[in-house]
ROMI-771988 format. One record per residue (C-alpha): residue in three letters; x, y, z. Coordinates in steps of 0.2 Angstrom, whole numbers, plus 5000, padded with zeros to 4 digits. Layout:
BEGIN
ALAXYZ/...
END
This chain:
BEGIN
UNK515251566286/UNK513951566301/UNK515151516317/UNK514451506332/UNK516351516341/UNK516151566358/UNK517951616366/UNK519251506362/UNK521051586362/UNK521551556345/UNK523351586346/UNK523351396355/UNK522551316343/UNK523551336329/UNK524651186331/UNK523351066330/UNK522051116315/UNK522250976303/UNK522751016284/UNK521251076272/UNK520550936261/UNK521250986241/UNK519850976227/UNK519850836214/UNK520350896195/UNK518750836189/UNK517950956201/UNK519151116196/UNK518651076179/UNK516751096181/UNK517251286185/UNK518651316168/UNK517551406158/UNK516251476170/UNK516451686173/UNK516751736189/UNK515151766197/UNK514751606193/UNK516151556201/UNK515751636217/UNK514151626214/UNK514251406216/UNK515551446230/UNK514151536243/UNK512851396234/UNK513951236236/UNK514851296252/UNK514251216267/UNK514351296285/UNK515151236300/UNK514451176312/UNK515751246325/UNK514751166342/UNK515350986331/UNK517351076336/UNK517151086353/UNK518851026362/UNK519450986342/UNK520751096332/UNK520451206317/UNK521251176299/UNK522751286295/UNK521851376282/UNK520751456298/UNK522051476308/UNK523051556298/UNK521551686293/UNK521251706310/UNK522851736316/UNK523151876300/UNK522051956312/UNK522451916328/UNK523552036340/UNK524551936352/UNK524652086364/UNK522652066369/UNK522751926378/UNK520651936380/UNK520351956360/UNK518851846356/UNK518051846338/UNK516351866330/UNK515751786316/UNK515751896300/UNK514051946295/UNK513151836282/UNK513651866265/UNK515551876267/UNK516451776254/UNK517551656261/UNK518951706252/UNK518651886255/UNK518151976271/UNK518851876286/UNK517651766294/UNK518251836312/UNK518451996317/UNK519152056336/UNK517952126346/UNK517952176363/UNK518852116379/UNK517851986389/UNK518052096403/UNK516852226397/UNK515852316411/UNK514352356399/UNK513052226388/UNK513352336372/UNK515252326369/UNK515752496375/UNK517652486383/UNK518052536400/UNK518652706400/UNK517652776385/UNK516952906384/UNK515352936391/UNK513652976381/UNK512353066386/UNK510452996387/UNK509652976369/UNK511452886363/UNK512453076358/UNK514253116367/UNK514253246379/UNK515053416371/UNK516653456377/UNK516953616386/UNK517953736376/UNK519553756383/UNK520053936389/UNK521254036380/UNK522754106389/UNK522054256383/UNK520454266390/UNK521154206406/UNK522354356408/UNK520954486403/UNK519854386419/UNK521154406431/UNK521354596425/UNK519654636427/UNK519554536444/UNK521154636448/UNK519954816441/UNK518754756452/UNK519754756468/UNK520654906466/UNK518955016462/UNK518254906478/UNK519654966488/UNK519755136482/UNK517855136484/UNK518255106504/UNK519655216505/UNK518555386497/UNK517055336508/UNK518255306526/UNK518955486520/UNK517155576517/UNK516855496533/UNK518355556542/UNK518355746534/UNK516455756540/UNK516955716559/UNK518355846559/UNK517155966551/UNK515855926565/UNK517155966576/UNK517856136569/UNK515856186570/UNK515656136586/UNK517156246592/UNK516456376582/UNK515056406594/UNK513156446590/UNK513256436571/UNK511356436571/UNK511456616571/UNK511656616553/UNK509856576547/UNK509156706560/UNK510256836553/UNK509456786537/UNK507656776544/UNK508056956554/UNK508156896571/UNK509556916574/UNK510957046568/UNK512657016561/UNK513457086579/UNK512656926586/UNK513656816577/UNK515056786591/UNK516256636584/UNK517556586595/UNK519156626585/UNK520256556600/UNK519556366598/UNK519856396580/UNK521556436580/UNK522056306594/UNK521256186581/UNK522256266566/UNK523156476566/UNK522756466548/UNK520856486549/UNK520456666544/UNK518756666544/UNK517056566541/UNK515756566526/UNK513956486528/UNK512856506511/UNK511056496510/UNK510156326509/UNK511556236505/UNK513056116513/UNK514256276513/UNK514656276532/UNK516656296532/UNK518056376542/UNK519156476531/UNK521156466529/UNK522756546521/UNK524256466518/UNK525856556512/UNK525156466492/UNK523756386484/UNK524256226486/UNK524256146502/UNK522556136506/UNK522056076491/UNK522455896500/UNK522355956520/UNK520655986529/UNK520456136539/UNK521456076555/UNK522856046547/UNK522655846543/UNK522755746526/UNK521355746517/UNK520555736498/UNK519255816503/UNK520655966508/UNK519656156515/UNK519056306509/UNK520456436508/UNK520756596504/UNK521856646490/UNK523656686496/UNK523656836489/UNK522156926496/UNK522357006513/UNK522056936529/UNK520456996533/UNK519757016516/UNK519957186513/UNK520557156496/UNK519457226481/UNK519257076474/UNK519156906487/UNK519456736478/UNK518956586489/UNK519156416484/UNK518456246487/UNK518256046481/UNK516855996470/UNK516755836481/UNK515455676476/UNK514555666492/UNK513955856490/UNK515255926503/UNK516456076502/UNK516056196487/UNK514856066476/UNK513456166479/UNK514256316469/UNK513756226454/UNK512256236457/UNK512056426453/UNK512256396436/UNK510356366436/UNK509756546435/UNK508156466447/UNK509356416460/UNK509956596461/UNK508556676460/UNK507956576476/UNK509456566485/UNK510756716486/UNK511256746501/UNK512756726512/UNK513956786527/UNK515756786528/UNK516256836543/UNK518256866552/UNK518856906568/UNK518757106560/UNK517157126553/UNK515657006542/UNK514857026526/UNK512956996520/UNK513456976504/UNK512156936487/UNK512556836473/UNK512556936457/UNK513156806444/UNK513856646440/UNK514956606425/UNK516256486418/UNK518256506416/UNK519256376406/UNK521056346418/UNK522156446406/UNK521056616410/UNK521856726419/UNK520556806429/UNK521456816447/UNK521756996451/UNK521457066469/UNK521857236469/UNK521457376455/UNK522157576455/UNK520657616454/UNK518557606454/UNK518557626436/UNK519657466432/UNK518557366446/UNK517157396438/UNK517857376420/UNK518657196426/UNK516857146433/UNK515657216416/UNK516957086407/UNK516456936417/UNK514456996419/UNK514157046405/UNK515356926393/UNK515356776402/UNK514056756416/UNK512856616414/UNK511556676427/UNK511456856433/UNK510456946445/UNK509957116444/UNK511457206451/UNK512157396445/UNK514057366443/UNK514257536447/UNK513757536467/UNK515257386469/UNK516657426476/UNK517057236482/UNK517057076474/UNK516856916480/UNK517456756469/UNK516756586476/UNK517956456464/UNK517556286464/UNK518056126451/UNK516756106436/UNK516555966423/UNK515756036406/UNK517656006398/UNK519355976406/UNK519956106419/UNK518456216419/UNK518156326434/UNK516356376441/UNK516356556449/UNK515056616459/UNK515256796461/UNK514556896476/UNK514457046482/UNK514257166498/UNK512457206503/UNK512857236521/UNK514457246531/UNK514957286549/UNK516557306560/UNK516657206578/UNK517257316591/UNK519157276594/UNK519557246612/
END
């Protein structure tokens, strides 16, 4: 059926189509014994359309009313219909389908609020929604992020901080230039006149000062009553990570113990005792071992002899012997055992140790030791 009907609300028109017109029995009978293709074959030839534009203002039949209201909803007050497409049988597929609402923004039928398609006639993908998971392990990692920023802030204001008070302590040291001329034989070690007093208004605990060839070991010494305290406190006495260099508790005072142990931080920016590491390159030592401790008392030149490395649970603090022979017997053990670089030292002419001790990484609580010993020594005139 080819309608051309363009709108009308079929829901009030349905009270005034006018009954179909019944067929005749001799026309019935024409169709008795034909098959049923034939039979729907002469209904599509016999049928003739509608003309709908000869409806205007006029009512449909009941049979169409009632087709088209089977399919009508009441609650779309806009409905209009379309003509089925050519081929439909009238008694089979409706002749009028709903469509679209009049009130249609676009020319090719899409509804208002659909979705939207992108060029070339395809919808737009979706965006995945995210996971509760993966939400959580973002504001983790954002929350990672700040803490290692903050951290990052905190061990760079302290690096900063331990480097002023440091610049400090040197600066009430006096003339610590002294120490390269000793080295280069300008000078002598009497000439080395630190001003203890300064020191020890800064901090009593400083006991004396170290300064190592052609690295950033530059330090006041202390003791405290343990091992402990300035593993987190600078030299004068404040908080610190970077903490001081500090002779063991156990030693004596002015170092007159056979075997000195000294200890340090292996801090990131290269300060305090990192630069002890760097002996274990037997270059490094052959280049560059020298240093001078010096203490109110007296001041060593001291030489490196050799480097090794001692796991935590090694028990290799001992700072007094009975005698020469077991000196001697405790340092052959660690030369000649354990040391990763060596210079050419005789054991037998040491009668004094020194033990530089500082963090190292090659496993977990390692211990890098940079053994020293005396090459020159003098004693300033007590007052």
């Amino acid at each position: 059926m080819s309608a051309k009907y363009q709108g009308k609300h079929v829901a009030s028109n349905v009270s005034k189509q006018p009954r179909p017109v019944e067929p005749n029995d001799s026309q019935l009978d024409e169709f008795d014994d034909a098959p049923l293709d034939e039979f729907e074959s002469a209904s599509f030839d016999e049928a003739e359309p509608l003309d709908h534009d000869g409806f205007e203002g006029e009512p449909f039949d009941e049979f169409e009313a009632q087709r088209s209201h089977d399919y009508f909803d009441p609650a779309l007050d806009e409905t209009r219909l379309m003509p089925a497409s050519e081929g439909d049988s009238p008694f089979g597929a409706p002749a009028f389908a709903p469509v679209v609402s009049a009130a249609d923004d676009s020319k090719d039928g899409k509804r208002k609020g659909s979705k939207k398609q992108a060029k070339g006639g395809k919808p737009k993908k979706q965006k995945p929604k995210r996971s509760a998971l993966s939400t959580a392990l973002l504001i983790i990692g954002f929350l990672l992020l700040a803490a290692a920023v903050a951290l990052g802030i905190y061990i760079s204001k302290d690096y900063i901080n331990a480097r002023a008070r440091y610049g400090d302590l040197r600066e009430a040291a006096g003339n610590l230039e002294v120490f390269d001329q000793v080295f280069d034989g300008e000078k002598d070690l009497f000439d080395i006149q630190i001003d203890w007093d300064a020191l020890k208004e800064k901090n009593p605990d400083i006991v004396g000062w170290i300064y190592v060839e052609n690295t950033n070991i530059n330090y006041p010494i202390c003791q405290a009553k343990d091992n402990d305290y300035y593993l987190t406190h600078n030299a004068d006495g404040q908080p610190s990570s970077s903490g001081a260099i500090f002779l063991d508790h156990e030693n004596k005072l002015d170092m007159s113990s056979d075997v000195n142990f000294i200890y340090g931080h292996n801090m990131m920016d290269g300060s305090m005792f990192a630069d002890i590491t760097k002996f274990k390159k037997q270059s490094f030592l052959d280049q560059n071992n020298r240093i001078i401790i010096v203490t109110p008392e007296r001041a060593w030149i001291l030489g490196c002899a050799f480097t090794y490395i001692a796991g935590g649970d090694e028990k290799i603090r001992k700072t007094d012997f009975n005698t020469i022979e077991d000196l001697h017997s405790y340092i052959y053990k660690m030369k000649n055992e354990r040391a990763v670089t060596t210079s050419l030292v005789n054991i037998e002419d040491i009668d004094k140790l020194f033990c530089l001790v500082t963090c190292s990484y090659e496993s977990n609580d390692v211990r890098t030791i940079l053994c020293a010993v005396e090459q020159k020594a003098i004693e300033f005139p007590t007052s």
